[in-house]
MDTraj code that builds the backbone (N, CA, C; nanometers):
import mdtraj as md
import numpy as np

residues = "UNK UNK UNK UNK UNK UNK UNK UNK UNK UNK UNK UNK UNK UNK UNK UNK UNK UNK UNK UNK UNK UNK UNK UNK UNK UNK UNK UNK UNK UNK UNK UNK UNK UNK UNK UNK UNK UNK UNK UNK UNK UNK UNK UNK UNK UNK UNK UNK UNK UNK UNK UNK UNK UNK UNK UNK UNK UNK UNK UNK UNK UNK UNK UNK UNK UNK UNK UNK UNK UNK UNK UNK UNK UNK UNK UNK UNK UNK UNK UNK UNK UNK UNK UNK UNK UNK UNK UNK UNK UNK UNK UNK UNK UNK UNK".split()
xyz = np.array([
    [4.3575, -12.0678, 8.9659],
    [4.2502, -12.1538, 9.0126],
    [4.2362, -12.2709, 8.9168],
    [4.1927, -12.4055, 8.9705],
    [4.2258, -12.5029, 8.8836],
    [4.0575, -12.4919, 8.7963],
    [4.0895, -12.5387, 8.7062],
    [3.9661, -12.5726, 8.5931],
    [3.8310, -12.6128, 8.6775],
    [3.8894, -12.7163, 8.7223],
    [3.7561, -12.7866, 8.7624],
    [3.6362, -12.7077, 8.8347],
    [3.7607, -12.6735, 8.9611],
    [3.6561, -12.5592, 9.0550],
    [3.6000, -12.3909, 8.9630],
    [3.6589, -12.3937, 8.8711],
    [3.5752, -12.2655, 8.8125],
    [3.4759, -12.3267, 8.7164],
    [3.4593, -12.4593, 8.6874],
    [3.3783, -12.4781, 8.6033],
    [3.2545, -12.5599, 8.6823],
    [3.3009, -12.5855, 8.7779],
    [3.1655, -12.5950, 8.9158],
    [3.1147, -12.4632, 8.9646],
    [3.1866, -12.3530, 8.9465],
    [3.1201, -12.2096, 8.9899],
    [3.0546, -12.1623, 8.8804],
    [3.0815, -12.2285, 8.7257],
    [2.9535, -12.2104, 8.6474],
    [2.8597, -12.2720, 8.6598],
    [2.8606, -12.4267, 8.7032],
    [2.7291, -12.4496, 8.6991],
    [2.6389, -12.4201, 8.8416],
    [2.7146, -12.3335, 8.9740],
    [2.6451, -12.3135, 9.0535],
    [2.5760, -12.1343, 8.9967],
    [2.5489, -12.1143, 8.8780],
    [2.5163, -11.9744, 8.8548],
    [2.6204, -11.8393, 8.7879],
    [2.7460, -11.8883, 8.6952],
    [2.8460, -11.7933, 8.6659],
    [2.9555, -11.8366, 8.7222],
    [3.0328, -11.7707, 8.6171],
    [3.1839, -11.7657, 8.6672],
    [3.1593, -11.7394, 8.8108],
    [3.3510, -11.7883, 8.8707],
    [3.3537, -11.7180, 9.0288],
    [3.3405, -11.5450, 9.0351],
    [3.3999, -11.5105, 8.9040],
    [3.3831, -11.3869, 8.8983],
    [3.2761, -11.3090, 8.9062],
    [3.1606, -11.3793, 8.8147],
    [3.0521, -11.3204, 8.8200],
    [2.9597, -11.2924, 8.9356],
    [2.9741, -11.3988, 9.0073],
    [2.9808, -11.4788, 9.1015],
    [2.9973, -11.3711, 9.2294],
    [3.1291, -11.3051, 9.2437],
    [3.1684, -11.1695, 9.3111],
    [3.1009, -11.1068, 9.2710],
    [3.1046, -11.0371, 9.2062],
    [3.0621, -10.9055, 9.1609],
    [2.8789, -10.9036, 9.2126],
    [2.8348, -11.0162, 9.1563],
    [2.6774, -11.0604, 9.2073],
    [2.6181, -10.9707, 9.3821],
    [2.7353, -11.0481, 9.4293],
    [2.7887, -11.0195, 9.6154],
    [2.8117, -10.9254, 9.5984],
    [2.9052, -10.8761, 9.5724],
    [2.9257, -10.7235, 9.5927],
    [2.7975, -10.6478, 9.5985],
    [2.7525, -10.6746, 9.4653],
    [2.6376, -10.5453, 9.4611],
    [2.5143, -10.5348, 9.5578],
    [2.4594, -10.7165, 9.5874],
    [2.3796, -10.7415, 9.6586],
    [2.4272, -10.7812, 9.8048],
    [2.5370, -10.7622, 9.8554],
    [2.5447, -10.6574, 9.9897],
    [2.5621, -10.5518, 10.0011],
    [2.6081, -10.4547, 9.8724],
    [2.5483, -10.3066, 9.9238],
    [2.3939, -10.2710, 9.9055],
    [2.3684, -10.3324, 9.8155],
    [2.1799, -10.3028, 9.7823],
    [2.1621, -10.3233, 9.9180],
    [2.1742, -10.4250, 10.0425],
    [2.1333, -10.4598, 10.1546],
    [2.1560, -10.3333, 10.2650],
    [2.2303, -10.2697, 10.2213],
    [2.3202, -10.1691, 10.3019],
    [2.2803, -10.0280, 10.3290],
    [2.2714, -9.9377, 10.3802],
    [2.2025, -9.7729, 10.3709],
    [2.3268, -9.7626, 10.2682],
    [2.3061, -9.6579, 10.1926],
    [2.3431, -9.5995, 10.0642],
    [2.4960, -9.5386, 10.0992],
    [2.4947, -9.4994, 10.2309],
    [2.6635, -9.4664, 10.2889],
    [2.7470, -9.5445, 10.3062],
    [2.6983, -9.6939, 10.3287],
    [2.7559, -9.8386, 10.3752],
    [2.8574, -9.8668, 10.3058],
    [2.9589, -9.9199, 10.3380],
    [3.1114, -9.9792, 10.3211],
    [3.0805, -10.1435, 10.2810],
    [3.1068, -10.2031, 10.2146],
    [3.1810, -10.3674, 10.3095],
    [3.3293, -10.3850, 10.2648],
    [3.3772, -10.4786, 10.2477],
    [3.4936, -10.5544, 10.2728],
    [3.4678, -10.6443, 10.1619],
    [3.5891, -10.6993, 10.0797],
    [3.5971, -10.7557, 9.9837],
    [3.5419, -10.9167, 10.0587],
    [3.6102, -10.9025, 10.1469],
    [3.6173, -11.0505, 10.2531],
    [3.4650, -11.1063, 10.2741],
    [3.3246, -10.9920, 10.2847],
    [3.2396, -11.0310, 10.2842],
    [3.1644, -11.0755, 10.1868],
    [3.2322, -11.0659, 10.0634],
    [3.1634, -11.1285, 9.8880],
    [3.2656, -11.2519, 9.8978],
    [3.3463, -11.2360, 9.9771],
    [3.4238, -11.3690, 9.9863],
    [3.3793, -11.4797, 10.0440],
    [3.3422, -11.4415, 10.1800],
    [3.2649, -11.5542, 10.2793],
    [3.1393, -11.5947, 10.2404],
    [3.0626, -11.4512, 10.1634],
    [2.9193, -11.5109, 10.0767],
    [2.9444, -11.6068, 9.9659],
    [3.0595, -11.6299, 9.8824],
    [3.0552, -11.6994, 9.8148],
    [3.1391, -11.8278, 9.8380],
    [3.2236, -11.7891, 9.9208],
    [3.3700, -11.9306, 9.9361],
    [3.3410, -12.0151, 10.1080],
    [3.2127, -11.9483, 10.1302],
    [3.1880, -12.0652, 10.2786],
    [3.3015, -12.0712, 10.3874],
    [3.3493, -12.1561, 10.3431],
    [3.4833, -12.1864, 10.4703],
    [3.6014, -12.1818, 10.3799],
    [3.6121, -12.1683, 10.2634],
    [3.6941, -12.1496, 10.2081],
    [3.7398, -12.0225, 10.1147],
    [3.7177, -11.9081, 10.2193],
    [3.6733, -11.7516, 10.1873],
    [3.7819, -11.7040, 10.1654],
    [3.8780, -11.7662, 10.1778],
    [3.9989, -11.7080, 10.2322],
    [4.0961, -11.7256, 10.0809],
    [4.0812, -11.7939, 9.9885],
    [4.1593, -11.7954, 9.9025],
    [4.0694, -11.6904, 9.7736],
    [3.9552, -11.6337, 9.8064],
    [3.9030, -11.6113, 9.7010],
    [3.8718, -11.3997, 9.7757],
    [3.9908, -11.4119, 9.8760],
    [4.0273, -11.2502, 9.8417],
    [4.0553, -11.2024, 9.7647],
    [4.1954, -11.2168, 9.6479],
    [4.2273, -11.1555, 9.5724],
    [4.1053, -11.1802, 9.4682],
    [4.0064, -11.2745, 9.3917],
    [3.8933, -11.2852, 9.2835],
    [3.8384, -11.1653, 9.3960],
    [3.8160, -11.1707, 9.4855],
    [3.6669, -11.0921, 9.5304],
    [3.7643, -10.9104, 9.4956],
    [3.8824, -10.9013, 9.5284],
    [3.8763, -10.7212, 9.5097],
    [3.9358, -10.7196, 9.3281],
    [3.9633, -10.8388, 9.2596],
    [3.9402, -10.8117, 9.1332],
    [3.8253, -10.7546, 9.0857],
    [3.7355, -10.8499, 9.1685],
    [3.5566, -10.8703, 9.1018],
    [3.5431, -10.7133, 9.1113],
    [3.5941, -10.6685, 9.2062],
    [3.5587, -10.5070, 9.3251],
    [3.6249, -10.3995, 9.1998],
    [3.7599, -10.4453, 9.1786],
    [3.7865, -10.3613, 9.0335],
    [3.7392, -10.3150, 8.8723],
    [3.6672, -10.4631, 8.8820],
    [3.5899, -10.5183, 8.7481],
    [3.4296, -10.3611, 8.7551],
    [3.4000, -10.3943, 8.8813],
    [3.2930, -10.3004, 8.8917],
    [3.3137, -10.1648, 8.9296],
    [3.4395, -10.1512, 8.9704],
    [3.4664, -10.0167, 8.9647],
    [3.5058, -9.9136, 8.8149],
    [3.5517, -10.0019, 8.7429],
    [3.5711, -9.9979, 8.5795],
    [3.4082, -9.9226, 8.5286],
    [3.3338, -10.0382, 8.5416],
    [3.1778, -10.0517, 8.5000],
    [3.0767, -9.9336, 8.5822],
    [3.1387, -9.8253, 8.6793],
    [3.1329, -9.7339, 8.7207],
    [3.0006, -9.7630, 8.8354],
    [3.0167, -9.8830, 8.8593],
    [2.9143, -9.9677, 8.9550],
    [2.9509, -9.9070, 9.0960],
    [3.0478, -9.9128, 9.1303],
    [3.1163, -9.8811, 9.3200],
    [3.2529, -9.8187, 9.3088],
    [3.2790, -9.7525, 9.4019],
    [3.4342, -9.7021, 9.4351],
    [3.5332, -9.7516, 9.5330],
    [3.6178, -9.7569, 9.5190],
    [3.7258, -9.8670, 9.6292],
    [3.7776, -9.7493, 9.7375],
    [3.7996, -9.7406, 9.8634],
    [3.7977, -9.6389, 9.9560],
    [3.9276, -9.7383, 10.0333],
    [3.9678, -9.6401, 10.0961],
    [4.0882, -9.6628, 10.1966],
    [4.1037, -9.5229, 10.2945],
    [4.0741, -9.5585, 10.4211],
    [4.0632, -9.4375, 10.5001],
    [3.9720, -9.3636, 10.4860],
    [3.8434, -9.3784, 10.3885],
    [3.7329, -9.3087, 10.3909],
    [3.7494, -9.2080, 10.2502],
    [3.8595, -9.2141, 10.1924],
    [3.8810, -9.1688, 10.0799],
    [3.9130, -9.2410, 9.9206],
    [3.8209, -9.1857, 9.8240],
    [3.7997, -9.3176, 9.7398],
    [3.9611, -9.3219, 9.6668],
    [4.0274, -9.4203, 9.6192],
    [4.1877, -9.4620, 9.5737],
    [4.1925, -9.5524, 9.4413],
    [4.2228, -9.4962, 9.3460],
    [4.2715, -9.5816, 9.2451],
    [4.2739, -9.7102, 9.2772],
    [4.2093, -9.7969, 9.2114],
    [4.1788, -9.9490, 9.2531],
    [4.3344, -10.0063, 9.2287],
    [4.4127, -9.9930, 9.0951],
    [4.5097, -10.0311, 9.0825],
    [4.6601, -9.9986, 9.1728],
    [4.6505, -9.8903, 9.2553],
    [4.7221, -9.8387, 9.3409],
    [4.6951, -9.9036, 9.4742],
    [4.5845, -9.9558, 9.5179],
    [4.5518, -9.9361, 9.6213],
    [4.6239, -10.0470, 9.7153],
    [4.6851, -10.0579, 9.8285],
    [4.7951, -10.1531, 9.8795],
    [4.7164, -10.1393, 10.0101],
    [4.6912, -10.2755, 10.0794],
    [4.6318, -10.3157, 10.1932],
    [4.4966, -10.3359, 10.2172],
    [4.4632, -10.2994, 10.3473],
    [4.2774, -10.3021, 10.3452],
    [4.2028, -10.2362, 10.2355],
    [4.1206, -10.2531, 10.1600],
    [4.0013, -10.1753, 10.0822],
    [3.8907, -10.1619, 10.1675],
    [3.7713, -10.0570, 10.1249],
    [3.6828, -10.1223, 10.1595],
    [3.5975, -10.0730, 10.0361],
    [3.4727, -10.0786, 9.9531],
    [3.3918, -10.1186, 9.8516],
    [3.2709, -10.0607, 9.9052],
    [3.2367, -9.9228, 9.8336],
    [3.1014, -9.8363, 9.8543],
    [3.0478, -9.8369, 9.7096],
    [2.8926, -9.8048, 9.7523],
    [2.7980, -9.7547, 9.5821],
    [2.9043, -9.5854, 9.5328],
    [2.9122, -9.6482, 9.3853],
    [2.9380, -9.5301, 9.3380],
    [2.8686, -9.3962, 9.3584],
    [2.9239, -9.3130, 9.3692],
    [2.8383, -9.1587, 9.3810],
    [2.8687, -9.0238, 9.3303],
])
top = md.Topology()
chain = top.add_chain()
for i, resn in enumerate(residues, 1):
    res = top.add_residue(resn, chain, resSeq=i)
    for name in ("N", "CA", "C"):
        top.add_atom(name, md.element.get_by_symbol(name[0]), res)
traj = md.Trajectory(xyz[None], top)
């Protein structure tokens, strides 16, 4: 990502990273406690129309907090090593 645009995502409130992770948490807080989302939706909350390049930051961000024992990364309804995980994710509250 070039300089510029990450140093406009600090002054809109944090890194882009932080930035994710923010989304993440505050669409599951929004969510019943069983609720799923999609990396894609911390994407579109933060990248507008330009959601689409900031998949891979958004399931980093999704890893970053899975580390921090914040959420678990699921595939098929079963939670998967974030670093293993190849294709769709989807991003639940830890439990």
């Amino acid at each position: 990502m070039a300089g510029g645009r990450d140093e406009g995502a600090q002054a809109q409130g944090g890194t882009l990273g932080q930035r994710l992770e923010a989304s993440i948490l505050a669409l599951l807080a929004a969510r019943a406690p069983t609720s799923t989302i999609c990396p894609s939706d911390a994407a579109r909350d933060v990248g507008d129309e330009n959601w689409r390049e900031l998949m891979e930051p958004a399931r980093q961000a999704a890893r970053r907090l899975v580390d921090a024992g914040e959420v678990e990364i699921t595939q098929g309804g079963s939670v998967v090593d974030p670093s293993a995980a190849k294709g769709p994710i989807r991003i639940r509250k830890a439990r």
